[in-house]
N, C-alpha and C positions, 0 to 999 in steps of 0.2 A: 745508965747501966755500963759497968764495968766491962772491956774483952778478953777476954785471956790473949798472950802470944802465941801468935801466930806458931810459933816450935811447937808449944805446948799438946797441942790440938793431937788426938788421939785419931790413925790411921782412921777410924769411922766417919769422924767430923770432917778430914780431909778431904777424904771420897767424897762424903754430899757437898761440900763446897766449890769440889772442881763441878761434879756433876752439873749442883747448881747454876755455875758459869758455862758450862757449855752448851746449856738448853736456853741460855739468855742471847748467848749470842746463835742461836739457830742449829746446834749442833743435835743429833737424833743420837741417844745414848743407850749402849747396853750395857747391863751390868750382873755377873752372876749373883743372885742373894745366897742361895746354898751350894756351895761349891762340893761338895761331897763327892756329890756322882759326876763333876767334872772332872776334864783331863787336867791332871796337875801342872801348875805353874805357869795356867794361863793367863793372860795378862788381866786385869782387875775392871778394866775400862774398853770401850768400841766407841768411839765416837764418828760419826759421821753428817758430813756437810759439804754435798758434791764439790767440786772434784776431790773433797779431802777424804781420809781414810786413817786416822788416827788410833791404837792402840795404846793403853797407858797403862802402867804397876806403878802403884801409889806405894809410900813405904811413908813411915814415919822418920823421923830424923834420926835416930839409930836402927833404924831398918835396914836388913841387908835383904838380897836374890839369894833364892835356893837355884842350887843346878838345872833344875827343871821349869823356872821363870828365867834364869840365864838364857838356856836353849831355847824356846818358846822366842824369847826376843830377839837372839838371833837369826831365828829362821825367818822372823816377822821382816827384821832389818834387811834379807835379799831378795823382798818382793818393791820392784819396781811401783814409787807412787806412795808407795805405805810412809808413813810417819811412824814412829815407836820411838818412846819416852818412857822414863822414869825420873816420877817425879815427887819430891820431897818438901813438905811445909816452907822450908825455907826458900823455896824457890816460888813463890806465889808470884813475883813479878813477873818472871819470866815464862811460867803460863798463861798468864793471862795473855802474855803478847804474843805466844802461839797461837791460841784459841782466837785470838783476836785479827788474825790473817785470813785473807782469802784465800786460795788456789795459789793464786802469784805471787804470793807473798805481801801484797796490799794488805795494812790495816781495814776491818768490816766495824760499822758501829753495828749495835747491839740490837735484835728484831722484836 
């Protein structure tokens, strides 16, 4: 079976893939399915995995932040502890090796 590239992969496929990986390596994930009656331009992803506390906006590779995912990340970034990313297909390697840290920064194998 043939894969597509990795660019290619539509914001949806991306989402379940990090997703995917983050429940592998032990991470507890929330994800809004119907964002409607959310507050806009909250981040796409919750990932947690004591002491960690990650927040992620998945974009596709010509994906840009609205104003309101701008601010949202901002404010995320002046809480002490928080993680916040944005992160894009092309960058699969360098998620996984976030998601792949513990606390300390230590690489964790996979639970």
């Amino acid at each position: 079976m043939r894969t597509l590239p990795r660019l290619s992969l539509s914001e949806k496929a991306f989402s379940q893939q990090v997703v995917d990986l983050a429940r592998l390596l032990g991470f507890k994930v929330y994800r809004t399915w119907l964002s409607v009656r959310s507050p806009s331009g909250f981040p796409d992803l919750v990932l947690v995995r004591p002491p960690r506390l990650i927040f992620a906006e998945l974009k596709s590779e010509r994906g840009r932040l609205t104003e309101a995912q701008e601010a949202w990340l901002e404010l995320l970034r002046q809480v002490p502890g928080v993680e916040v990313y944005v992160w894009k297909p092309s960058e699969w390697e360098a998620i996984v090796a976030v998601l792949s840290r513990d606390g300390q920064g230590a690489a964790v194998s996979s639970r």
